[in-house]
N, C-alpha and C positions, 0 to 999 in steps of 0.2 A: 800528638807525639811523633818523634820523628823515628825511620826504621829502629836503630839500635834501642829506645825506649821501648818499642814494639815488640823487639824483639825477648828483650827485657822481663817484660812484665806476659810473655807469651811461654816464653822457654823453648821458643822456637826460631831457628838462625835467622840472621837477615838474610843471607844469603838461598836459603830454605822459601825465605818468605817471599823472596822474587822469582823464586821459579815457581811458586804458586801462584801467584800472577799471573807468568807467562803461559803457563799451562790452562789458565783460565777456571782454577778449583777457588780463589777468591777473587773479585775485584781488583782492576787497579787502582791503587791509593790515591786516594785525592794528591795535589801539587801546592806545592806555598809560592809564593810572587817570586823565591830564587830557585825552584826545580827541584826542591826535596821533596819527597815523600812524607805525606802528614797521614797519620794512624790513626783513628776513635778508636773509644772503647770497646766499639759493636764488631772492631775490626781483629783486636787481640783478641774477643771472646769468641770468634771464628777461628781463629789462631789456635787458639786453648782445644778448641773442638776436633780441629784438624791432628793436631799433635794427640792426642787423646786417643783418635782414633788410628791413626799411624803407630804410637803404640798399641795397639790392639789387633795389629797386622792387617787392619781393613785395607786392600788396593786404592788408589786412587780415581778408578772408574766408580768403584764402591764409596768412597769418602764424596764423590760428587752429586753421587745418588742422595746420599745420609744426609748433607749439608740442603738441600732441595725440601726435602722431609721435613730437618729441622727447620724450616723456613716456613713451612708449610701449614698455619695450627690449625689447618681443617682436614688433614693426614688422619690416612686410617694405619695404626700402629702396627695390621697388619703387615705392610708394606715395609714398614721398621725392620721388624720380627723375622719376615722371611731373607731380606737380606743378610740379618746379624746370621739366619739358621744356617745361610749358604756357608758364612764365614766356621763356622764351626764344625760343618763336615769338611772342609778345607786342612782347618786344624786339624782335624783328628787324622786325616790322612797322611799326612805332615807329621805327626805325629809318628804316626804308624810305620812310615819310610824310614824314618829316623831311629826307633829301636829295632827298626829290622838292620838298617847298617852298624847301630854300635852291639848289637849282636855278633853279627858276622866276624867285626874287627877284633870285638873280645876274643873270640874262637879261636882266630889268627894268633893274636897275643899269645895266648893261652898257651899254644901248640908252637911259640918260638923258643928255643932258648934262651937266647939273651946273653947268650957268651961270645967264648973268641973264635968259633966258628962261625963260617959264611953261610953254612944254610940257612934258611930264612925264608918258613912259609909265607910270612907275608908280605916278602918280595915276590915266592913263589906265584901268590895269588893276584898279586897286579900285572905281574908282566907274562900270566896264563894265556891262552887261548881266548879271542875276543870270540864274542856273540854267533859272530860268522862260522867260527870250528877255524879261523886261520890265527896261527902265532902272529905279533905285533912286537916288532923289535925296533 
């Protein structure tokens, strides 16, 4: 099949699907007698695996690891397992950062008025004093 079929039946860009190539996270694709790109099945179900785990927020350095594993069927799942655990203290830190900022902003909200006044704590609070103790204007 050629890219956009691949792409196709992958759910994953052509253009996704060549920089995965060049990155060296799949193969490059075989060639036809005029210089397309020809796909197997074994190369979308890499495809399927790739996108799967890119949704799944796995990095790239991770998804090359996993694809290795997957390839692998004398793999100890161990080696699966602690990579997916890393991904999920990742998460949850990600997490974490995440309701600490829509904490914060809520706060700010909170404490704005919202009318035809210019005060505006949460103007106040972005153009405050940086980290340093110096204003930033």
């Amino acid at each position: 099949m050629n890219i956009g079929q691949a792409s196709d039946a992958s759910g994953v860009s052509a253009k996704m699907i060549r920089y995965y190539e060049s990155v060296g996270l799949m193969p490059e694709a075989g060639r036809s007698a005029s210089g397309y790109r020809v796909y197997t099945d074994s190369d979308v179900h890499m495809l399927r695996f790739i996108r799967r785990s890119r949704d799944l927020g796995f990095a790239l350095d991770d998804i090359r690891l996993l694809l290795g594993l997957w390839r692998d069927r004398s793999r100890p799942s161990a080696a699966v397992k602690e990579i997916a655990t890393k991904h999920i203290d990742e998460l949850t830190a990600k997490i974490a950062e995440l309701q600490a900022m829509k904490r914060t902003l809520q706060h700010l909200a909170e404490a704005c008025h919202g009318d035809a006044r210019p005060d505006c704590p949460i103007l106040d609070d972005l153009g405050g004093p940086a980290k340093n103790g110096k204003t930033c204007h």
